[in-house]
C-alpha positions in Angstrom: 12.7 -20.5 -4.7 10.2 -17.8 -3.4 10.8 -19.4 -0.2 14.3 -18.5 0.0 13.1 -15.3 -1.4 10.5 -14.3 1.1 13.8 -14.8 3.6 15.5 -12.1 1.9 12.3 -10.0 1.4 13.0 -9.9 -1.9 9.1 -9.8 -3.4 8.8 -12.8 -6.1 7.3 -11.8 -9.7 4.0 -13.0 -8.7 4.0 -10.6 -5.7 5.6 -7.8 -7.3 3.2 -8.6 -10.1 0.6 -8.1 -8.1 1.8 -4.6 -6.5 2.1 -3.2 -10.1 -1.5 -4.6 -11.3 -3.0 -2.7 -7.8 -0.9 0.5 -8.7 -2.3 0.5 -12.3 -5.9 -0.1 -10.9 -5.2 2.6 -8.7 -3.5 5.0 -11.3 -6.6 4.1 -13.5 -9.3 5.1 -10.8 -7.1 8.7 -10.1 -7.6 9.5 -14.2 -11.3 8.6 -14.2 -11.8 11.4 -11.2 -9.3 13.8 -13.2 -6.7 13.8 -10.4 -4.1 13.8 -13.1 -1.2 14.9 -11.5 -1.3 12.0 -8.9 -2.1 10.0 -11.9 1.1 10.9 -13.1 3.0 10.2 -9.9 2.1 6.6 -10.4 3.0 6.8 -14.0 6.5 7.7 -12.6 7.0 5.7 -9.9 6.1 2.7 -12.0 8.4 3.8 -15.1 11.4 4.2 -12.4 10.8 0.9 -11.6 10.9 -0.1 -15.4 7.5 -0.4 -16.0 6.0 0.6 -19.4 2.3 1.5 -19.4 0.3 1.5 -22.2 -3.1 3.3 -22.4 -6.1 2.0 -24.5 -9.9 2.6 -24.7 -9.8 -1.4 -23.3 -7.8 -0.6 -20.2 -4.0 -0.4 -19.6 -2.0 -2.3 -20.5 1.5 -3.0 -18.2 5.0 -4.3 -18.9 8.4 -5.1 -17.0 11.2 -4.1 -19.4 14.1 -6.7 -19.7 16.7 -5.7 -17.1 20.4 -6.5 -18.4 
């Protein structure tokens, strides 16, 4: 299946999994040097995407929301 996939360039979950979890890291190391407002960009980009984030003092915490 990811085979026929990478044909397409549609990104499998694992990939696309993987671009969200590097944005987060990303997003995370932007709020630690208080460059909120790029901060935020992620945020956005990610939520248009349908990606919820959820912040914690353990980390953050990502979702993909059920697309109908």
């Amino acid at each position: 299946m990811n085979n026929l996939f990478g044909t397409f360039d549609i990104p499998g979950a694992a990939e696309s999994d993987a671009a969200v979890d590097e944005l987060v890291k990303e997003r995370d190391r932007l709020r630690a040097a208080r460059k909120f407002a790029e901060a935020d960009a992620i945020r956005d980009q990610l939520t248009e995407q349908g990606v919820t984030l959820e912040d914690s003092p353990e980390g953050t915490r990502w979702w993909q929301e059920p697309t109908s």
